[in-house]
PyMOL Python script that loads the backbone (N, CA, C, O; Angstrom):
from pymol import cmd

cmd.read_pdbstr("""\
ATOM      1  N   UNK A   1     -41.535  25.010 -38.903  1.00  0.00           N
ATOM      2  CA  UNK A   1     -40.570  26.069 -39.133  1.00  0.00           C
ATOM      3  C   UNK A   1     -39.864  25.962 -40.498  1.00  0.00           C
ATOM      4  O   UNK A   1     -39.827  26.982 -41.186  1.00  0.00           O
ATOM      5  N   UNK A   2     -39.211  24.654 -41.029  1.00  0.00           N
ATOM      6  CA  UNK A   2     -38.763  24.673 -42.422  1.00  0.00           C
ATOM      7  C   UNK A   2     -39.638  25.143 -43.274  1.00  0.00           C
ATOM      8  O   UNK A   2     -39.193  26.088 -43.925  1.00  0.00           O
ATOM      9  N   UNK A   3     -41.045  24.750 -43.591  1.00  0.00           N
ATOM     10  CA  UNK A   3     -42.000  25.448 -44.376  1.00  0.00           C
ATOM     11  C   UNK A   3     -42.003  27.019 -44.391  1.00  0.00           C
ATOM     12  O   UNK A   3     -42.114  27.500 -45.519  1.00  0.00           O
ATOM     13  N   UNK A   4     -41.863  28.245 -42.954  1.00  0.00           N
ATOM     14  CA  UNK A   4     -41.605  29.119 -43.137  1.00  0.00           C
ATOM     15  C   UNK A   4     -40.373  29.849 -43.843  1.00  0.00           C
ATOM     16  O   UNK A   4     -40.407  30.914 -44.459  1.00  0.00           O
ATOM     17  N   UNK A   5     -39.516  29.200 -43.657  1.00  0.00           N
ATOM     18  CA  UNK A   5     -38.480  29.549 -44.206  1.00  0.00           C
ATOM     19  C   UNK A   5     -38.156  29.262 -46.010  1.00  0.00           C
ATOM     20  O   UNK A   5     -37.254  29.693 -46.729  1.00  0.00           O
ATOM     21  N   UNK A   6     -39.222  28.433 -46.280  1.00  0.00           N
ATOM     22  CA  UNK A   6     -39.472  28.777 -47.661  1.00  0.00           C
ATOM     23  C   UNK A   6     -39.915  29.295 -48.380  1.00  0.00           C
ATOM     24  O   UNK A   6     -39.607  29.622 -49.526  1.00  0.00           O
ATOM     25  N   UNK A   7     -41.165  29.511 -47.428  1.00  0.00           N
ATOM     26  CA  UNK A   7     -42.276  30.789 -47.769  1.00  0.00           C
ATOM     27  C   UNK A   7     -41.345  31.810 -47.873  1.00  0.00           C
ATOM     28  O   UNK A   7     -40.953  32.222 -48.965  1.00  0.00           O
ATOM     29  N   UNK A   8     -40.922  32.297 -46.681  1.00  0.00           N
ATOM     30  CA  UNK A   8     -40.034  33.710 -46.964  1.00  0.00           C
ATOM     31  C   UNK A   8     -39.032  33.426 -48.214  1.00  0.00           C
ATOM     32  O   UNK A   8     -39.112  34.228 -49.144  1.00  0.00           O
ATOM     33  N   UNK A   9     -38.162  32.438 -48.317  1.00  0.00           N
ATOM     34  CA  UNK A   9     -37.189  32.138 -49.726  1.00  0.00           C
ATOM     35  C   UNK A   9     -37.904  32.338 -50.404  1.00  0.00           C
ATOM     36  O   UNK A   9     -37.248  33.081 -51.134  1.00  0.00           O
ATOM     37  N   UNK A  10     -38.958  32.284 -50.894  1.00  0.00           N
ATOM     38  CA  UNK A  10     -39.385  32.318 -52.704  1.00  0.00           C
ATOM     39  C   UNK A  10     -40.386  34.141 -52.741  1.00  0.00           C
ATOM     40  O   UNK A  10     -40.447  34.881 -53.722  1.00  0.00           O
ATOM     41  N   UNK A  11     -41.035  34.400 -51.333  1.00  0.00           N
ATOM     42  CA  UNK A  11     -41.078  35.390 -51.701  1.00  0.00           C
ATOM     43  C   UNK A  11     -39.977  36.668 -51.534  1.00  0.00           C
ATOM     44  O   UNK A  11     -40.351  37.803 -51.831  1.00  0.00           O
ATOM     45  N   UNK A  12     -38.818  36.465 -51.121  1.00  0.00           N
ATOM     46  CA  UNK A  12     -37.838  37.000 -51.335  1.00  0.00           C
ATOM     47  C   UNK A  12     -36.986  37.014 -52.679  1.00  0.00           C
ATOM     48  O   UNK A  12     -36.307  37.916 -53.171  1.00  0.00           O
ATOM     49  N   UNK A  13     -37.144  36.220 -52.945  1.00  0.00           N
ATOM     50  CA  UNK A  13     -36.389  35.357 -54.618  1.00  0.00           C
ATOM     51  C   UNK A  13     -35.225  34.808 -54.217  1.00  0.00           C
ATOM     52  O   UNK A  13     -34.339  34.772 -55.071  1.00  0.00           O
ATOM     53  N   UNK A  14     -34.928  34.267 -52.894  1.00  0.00           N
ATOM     54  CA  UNK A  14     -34.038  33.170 -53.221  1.00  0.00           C
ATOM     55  C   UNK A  14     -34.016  32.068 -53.483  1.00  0.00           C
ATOM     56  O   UNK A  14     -35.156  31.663 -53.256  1.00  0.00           O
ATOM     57  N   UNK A  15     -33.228  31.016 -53.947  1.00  0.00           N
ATOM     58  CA  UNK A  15     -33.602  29.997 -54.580  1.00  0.00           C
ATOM     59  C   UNK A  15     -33.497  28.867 -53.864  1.00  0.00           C
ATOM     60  O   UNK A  15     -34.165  27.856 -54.080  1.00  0.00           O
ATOM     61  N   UNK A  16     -32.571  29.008 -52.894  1.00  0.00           N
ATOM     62  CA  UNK A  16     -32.419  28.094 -51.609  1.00  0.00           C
ATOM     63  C   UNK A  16     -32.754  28.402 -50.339  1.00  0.00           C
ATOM     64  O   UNK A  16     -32.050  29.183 -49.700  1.00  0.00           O
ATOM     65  N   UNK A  17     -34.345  27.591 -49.572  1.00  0.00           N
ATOM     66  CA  UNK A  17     -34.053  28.430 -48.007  1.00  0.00           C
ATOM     67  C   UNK A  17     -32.853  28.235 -47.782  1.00  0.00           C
ATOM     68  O   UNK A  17     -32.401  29.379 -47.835  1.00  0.00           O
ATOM     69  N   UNK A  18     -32.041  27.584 -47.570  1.00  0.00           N
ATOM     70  CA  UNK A  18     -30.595  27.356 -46.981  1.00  0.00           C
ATOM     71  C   UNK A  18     -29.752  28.460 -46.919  1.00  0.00           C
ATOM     72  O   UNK A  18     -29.106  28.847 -45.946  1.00  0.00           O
ATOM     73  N   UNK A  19     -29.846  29.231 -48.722  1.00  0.00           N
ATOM     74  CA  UNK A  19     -29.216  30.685 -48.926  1.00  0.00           C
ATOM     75  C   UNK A  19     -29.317  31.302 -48.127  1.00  0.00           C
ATOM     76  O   UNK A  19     -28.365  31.541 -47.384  1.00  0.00           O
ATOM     77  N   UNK A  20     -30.830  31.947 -47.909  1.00  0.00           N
ATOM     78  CA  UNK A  20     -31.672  32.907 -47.291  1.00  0.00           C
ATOM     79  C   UNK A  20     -30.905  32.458 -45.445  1.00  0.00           C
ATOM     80  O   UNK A  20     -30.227  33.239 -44.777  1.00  0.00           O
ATOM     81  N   UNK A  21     -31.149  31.568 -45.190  1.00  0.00           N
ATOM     82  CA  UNK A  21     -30.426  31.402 -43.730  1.00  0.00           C
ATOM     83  C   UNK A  21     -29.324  31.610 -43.571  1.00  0.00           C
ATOM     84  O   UNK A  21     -28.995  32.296 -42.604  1.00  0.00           O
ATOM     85  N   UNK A  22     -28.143  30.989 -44.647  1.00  0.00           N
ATOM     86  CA  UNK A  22     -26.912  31.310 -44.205  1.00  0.00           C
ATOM     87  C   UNK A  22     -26.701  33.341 -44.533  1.00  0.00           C
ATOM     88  O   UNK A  22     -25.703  33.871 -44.046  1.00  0.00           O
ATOM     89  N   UNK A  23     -27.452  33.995 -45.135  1.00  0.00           N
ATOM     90  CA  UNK A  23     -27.158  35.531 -45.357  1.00  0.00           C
ATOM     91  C   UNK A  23     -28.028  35.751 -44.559  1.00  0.00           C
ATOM     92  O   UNK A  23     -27.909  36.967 -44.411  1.00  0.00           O
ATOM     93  N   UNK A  24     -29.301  35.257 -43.561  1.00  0.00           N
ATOM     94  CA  UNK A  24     -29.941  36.241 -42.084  1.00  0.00           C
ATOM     95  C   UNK A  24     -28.299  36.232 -41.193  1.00  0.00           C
ATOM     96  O   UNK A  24     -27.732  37.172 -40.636  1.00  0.00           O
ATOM     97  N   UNK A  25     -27.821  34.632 -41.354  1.00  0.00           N
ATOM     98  CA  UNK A  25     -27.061  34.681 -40.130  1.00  0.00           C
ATOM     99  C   UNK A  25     -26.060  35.311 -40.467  1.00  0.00           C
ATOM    100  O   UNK A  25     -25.543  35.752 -39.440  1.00  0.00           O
ATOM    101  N   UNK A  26     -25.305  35.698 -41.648  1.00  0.00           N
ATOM    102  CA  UNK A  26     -24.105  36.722 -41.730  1.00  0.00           C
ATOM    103  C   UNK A  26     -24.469  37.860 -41.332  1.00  0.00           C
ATOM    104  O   UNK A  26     -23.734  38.456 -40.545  1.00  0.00           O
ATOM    105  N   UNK A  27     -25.914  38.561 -41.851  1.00  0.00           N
ATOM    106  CA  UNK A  27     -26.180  39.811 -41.486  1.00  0.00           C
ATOM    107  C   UNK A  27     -26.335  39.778 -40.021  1.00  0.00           C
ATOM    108  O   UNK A  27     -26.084  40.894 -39.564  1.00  0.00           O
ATOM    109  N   UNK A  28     -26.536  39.236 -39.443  1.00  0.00           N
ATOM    110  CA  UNK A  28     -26.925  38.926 -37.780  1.00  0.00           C
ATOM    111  C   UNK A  28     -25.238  39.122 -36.863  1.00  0.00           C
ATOM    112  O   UNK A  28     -24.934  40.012 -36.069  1.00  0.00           O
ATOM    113  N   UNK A  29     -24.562  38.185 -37.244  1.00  0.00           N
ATOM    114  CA  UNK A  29     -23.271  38.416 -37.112  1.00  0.00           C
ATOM    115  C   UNK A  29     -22.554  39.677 -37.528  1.00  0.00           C
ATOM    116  O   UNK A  29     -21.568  39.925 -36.836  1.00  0.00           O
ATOM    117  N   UNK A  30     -22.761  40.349 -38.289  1.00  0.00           N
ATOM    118  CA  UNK A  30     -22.196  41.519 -38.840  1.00  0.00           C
ATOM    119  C   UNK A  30     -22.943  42.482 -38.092  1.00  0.00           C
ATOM    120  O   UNK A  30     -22.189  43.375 -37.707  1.00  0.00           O
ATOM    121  N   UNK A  31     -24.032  42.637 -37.764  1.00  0.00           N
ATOM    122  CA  UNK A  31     -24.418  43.058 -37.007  1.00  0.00           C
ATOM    123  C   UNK A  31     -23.984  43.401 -35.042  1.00  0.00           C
ATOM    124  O   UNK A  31     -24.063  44.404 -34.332  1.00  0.00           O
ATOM    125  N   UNK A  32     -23.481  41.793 -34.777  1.00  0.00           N
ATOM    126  CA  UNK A  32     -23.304  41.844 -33.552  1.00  0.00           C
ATOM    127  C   UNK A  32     -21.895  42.651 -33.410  1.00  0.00           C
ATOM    128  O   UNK A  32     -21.652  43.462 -32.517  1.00  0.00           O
ATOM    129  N   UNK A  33     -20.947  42.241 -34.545  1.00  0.00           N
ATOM    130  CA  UNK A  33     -19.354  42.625 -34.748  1.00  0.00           C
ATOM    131  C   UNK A  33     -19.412  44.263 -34.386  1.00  0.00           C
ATOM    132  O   UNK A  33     -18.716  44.952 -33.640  1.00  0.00           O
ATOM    133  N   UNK A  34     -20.570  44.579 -35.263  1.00  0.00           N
ATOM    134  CA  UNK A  34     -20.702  46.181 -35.134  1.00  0.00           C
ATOM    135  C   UNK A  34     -20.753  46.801 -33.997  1.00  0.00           C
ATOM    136  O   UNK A  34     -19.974  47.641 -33.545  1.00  0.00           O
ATOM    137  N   UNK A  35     -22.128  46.156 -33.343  1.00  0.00           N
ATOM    138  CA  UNK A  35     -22.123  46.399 -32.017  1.00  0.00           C
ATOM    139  C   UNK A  35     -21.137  46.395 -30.810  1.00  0.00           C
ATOM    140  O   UNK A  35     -21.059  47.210 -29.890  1.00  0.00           O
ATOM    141  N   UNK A  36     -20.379  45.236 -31.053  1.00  0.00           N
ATOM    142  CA  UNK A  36     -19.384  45.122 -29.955  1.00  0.00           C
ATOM    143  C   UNK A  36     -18.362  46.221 -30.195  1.00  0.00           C
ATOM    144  O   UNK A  36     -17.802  46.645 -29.184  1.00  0.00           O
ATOM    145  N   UNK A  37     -17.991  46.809 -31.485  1.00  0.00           N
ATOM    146  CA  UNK A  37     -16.943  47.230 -31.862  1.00  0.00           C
ATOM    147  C   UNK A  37     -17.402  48.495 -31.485  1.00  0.00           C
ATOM    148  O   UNK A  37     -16.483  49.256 -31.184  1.00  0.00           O
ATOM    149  N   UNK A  38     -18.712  49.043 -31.390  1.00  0.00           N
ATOM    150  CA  UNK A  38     -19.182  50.607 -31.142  1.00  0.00           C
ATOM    151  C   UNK A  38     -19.007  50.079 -29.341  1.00  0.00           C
ATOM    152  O   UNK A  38     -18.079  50.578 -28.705  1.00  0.00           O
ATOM    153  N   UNK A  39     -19.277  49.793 -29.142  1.00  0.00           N
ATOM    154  CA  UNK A  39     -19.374  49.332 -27.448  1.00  0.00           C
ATOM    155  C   UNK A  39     -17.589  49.201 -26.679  1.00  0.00           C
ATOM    156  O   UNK A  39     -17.289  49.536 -25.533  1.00  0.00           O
ATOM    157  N   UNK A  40     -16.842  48.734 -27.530  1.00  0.00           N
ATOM    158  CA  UNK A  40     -15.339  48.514 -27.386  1.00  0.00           C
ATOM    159  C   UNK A  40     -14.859  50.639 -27.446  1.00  0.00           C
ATOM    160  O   UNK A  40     -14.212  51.277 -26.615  1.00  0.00           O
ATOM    161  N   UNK A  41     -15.285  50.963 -28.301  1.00  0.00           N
ATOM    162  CA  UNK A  41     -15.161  52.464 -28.484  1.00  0.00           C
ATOM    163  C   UNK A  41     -15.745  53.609 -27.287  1.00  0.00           C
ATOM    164  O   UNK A  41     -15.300  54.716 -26.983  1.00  0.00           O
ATOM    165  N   UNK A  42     -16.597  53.056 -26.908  1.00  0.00           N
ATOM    166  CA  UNK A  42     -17.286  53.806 -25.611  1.00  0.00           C
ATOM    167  C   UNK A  42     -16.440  53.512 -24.453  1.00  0.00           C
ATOM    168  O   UNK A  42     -16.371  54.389 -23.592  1.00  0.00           O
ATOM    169  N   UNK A  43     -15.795  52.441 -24.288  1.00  0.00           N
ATOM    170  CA  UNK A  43     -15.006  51.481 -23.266  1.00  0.00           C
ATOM    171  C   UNK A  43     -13.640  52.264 -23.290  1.00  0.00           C
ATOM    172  O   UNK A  43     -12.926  52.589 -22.341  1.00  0.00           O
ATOM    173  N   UNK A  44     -13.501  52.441 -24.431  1.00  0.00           N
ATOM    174  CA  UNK A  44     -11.778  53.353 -24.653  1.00  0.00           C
ATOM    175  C   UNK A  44     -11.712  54.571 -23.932  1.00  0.00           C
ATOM    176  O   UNK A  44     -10.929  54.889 -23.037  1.00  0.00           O
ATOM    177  N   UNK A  45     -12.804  55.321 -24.534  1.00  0.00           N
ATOM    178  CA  UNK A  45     -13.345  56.876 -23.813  1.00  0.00           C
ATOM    179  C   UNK A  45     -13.295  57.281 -22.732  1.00  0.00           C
ATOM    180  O   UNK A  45     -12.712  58.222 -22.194  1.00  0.00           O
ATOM    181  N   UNK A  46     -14.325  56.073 -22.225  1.00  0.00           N
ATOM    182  CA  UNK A  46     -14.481  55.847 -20.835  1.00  0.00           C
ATOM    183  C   UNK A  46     -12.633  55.916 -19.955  1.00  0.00           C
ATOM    184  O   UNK A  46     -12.163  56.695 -19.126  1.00  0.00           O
ATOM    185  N   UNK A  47     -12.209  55.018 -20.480  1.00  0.00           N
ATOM    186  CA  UNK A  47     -11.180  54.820 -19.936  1.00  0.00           C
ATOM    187  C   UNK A  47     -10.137  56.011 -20.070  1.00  0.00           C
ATOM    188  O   UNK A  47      -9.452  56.339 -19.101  1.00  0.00           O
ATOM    189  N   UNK A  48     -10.068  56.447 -20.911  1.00  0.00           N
ATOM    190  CA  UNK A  48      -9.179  57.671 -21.620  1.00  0.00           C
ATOM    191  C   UNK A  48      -9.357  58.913 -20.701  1.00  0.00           C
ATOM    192  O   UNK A  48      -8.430  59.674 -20.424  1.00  0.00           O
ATOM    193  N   UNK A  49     -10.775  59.064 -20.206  1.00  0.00           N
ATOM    194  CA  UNK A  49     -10.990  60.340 -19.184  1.00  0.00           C
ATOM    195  C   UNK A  49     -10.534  59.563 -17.760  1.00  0.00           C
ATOM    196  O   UNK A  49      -9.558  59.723 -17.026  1.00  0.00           O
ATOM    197  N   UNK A  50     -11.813  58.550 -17.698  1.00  0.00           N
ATOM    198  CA  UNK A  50     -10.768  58.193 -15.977  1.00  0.00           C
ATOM    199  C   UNK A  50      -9.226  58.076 -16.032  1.00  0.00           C
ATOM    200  O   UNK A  50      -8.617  58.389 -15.009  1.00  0.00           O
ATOM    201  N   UNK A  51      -8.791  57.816 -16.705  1.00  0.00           N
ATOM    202  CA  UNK A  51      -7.035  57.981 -16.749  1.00  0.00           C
ATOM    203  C   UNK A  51      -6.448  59.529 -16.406  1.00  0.00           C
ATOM    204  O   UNK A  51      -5.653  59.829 -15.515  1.00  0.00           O
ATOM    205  N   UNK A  52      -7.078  60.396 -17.374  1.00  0.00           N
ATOM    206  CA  UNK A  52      -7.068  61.902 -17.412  1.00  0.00           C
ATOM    207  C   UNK A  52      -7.350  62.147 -15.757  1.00  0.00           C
ATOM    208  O   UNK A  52      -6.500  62.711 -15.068  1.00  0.00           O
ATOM    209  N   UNK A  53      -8.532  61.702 -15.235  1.00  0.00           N
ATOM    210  CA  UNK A  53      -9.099  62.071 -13.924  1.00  0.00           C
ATOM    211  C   UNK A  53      -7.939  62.044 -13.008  1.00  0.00           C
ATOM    212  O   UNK A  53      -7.481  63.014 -12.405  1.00  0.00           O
ATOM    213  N   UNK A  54      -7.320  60.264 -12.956  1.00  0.00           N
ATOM    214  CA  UNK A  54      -6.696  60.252 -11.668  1.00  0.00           C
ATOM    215  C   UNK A  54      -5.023  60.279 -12.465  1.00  0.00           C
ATOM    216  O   UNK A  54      -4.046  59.684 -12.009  1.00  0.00           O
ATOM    217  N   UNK A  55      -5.028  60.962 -13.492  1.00  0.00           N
ATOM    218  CA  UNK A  55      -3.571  61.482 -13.405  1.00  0.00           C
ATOM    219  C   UNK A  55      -3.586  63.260 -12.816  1.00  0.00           C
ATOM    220  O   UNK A  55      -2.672  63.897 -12.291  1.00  0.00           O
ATOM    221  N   UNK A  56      -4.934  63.667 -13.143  1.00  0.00           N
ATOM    222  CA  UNK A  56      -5.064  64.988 -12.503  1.00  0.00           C
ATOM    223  C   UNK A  56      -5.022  65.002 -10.953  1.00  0.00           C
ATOM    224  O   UNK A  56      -4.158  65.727 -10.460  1.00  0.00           O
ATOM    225  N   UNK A  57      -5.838  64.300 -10.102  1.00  0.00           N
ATOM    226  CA  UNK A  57      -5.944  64.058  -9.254  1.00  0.00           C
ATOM    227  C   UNK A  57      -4.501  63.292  -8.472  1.00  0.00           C
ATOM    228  O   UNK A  57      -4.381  63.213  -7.249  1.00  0.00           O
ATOM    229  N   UNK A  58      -3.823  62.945  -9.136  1.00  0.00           N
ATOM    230  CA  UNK A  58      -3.066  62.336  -8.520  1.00  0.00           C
ATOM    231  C   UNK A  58      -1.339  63.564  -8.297  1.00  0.00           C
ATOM    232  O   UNK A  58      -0.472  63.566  -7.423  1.00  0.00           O
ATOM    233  N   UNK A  59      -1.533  64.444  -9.587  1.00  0.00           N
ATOM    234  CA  UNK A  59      -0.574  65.753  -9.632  1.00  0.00           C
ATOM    235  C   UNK A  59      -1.246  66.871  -8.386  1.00  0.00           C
ATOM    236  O   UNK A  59      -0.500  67.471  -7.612  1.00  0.00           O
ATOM    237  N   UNK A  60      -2.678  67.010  -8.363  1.00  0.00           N
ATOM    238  CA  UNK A  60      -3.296  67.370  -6.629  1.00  0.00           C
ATOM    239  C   UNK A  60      -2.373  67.083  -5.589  1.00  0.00           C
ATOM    240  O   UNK A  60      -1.428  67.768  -5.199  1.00  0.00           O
ATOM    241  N   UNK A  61      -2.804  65.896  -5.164  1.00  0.00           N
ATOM    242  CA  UNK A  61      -1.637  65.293  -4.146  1.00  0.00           C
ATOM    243  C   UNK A  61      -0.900  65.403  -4.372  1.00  0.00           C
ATOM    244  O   UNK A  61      -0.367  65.726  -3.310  1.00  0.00           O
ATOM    245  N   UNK A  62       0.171  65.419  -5.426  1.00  0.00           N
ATOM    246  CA  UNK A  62       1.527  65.723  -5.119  1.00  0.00           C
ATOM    247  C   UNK A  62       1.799  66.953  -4.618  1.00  0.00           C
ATOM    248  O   UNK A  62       2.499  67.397  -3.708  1.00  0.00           O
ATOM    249  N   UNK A  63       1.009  67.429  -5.508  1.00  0.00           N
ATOM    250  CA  UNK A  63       1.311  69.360  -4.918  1.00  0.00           C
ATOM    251  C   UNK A  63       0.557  69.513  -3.695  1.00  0.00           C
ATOM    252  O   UNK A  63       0.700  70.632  -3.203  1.00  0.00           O
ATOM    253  N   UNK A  64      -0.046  68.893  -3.184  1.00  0.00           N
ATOM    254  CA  UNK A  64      -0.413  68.994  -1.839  1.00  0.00           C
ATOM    255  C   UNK A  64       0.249  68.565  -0.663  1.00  0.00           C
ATOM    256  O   UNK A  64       0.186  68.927   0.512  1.00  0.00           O
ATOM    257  N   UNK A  65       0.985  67.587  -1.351  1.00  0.00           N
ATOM    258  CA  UNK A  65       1.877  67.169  -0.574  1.00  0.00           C
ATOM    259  C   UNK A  65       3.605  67.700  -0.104  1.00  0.00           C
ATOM    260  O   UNK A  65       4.349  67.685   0.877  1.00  0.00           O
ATOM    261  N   UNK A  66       3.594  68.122  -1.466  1.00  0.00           N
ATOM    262  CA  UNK A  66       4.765  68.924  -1.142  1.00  0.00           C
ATOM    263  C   UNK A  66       5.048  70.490  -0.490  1.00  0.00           C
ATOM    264  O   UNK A  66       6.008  71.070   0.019  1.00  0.00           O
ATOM    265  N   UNK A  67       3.184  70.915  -0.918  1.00  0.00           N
ATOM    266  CA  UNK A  67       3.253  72.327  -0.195  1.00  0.00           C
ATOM    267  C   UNK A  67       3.458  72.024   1.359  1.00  0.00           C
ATOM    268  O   UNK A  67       3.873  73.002   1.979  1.00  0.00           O
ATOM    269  N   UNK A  68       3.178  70.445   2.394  1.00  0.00           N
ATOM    270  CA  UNK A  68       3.310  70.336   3.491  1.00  0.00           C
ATOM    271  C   UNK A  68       4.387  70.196   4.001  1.00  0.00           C
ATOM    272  O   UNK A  68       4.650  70.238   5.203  1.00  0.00           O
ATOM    273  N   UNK A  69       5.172  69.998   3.018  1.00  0.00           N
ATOM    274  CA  UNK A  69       7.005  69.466   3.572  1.00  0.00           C
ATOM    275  C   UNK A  69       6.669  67.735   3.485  1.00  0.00           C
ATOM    276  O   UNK A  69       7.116  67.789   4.631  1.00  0.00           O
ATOM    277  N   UNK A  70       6.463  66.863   3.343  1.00  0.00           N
ATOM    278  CA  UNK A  70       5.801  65.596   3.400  1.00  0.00           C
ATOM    279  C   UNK A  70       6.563  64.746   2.366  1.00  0.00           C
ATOM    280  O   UNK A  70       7.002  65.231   1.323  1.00  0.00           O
ATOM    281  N   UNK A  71       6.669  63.715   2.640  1.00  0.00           N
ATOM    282  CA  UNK A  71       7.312  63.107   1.516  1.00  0.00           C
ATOM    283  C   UNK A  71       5.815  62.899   0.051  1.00  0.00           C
ATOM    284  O   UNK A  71       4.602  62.991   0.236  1.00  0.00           O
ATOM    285  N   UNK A  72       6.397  62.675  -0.990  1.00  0.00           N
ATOM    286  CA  UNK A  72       5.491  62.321  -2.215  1.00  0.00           C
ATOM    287  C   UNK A  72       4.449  61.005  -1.472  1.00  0.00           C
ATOM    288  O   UNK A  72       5.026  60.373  -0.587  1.00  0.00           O
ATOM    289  N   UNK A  73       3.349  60.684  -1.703  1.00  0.00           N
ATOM    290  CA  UNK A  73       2.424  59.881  -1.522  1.00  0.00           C
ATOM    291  C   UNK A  73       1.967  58.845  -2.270  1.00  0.00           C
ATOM    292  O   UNK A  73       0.883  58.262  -2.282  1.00  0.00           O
ATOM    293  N   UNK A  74       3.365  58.655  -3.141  1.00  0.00           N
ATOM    294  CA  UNK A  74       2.893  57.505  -3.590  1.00  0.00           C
ATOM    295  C   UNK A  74       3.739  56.625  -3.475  1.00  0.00           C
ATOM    296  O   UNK A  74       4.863  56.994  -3.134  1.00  0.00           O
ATOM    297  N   UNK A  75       3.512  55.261  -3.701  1.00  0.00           N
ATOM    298  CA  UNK A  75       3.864  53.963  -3.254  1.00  0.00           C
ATOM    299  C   UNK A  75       5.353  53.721  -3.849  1.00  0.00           C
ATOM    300  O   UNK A  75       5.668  54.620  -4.629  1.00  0.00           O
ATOM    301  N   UNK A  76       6.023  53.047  -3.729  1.00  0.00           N
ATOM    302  CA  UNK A  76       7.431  52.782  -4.560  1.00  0.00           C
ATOM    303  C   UNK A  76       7.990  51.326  -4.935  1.00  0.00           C
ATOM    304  O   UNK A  76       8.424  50.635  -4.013  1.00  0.00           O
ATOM    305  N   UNK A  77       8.000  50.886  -6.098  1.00  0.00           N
ATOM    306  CA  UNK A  77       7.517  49.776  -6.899  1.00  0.00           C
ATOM    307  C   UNK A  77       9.313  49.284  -6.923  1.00  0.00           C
ATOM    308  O   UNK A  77      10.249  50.052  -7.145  1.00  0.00           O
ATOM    309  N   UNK A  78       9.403  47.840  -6.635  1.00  0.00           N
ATOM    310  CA  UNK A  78      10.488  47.122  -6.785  1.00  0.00           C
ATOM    311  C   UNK A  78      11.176  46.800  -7.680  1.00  0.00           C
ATOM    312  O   UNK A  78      12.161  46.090  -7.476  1.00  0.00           O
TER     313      UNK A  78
END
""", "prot")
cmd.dss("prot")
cmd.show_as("cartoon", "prot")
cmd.util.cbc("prot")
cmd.orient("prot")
């Protein structure tokens, strides 16, 4: 495996395999950062509508509840 990694260094033009490894593994890492950070963004969304959902859903019940005469249906925090 060290022999490959020199092969690729010199026909790349770097001058150190060592270079060439430590910039796969930044790009590799910069890579993953990206990913997580597009994936963290889908996670927000996600969350941003189910929030939307059961605050809608949850103004339902109230008004459902109050069209019955009923007390409100939700819990009451100490």
């Amino acid at each position: 495996f060290p022999s490959l990694l020199t092969i690729v260094a010199e026909r790349v033009g770097v001058q150190l395999p060592s270079n060439l490894l430590f910039i796969i593994s930044i790009l590799l890492l910069l890579g993953v950062c990206l990913h997580l950070s597009w994936e963290l963004s889908v996670v927000e969304d996600e969350t941003r509508t189910l929030a939307e959902e059961v605050a809608i859903l949850r103004t339902m019940v109230e008004d459902m509840s109050s069209r019955d005469g009923d007390a409100p249906a939700t819990p009451t925090t100490k």
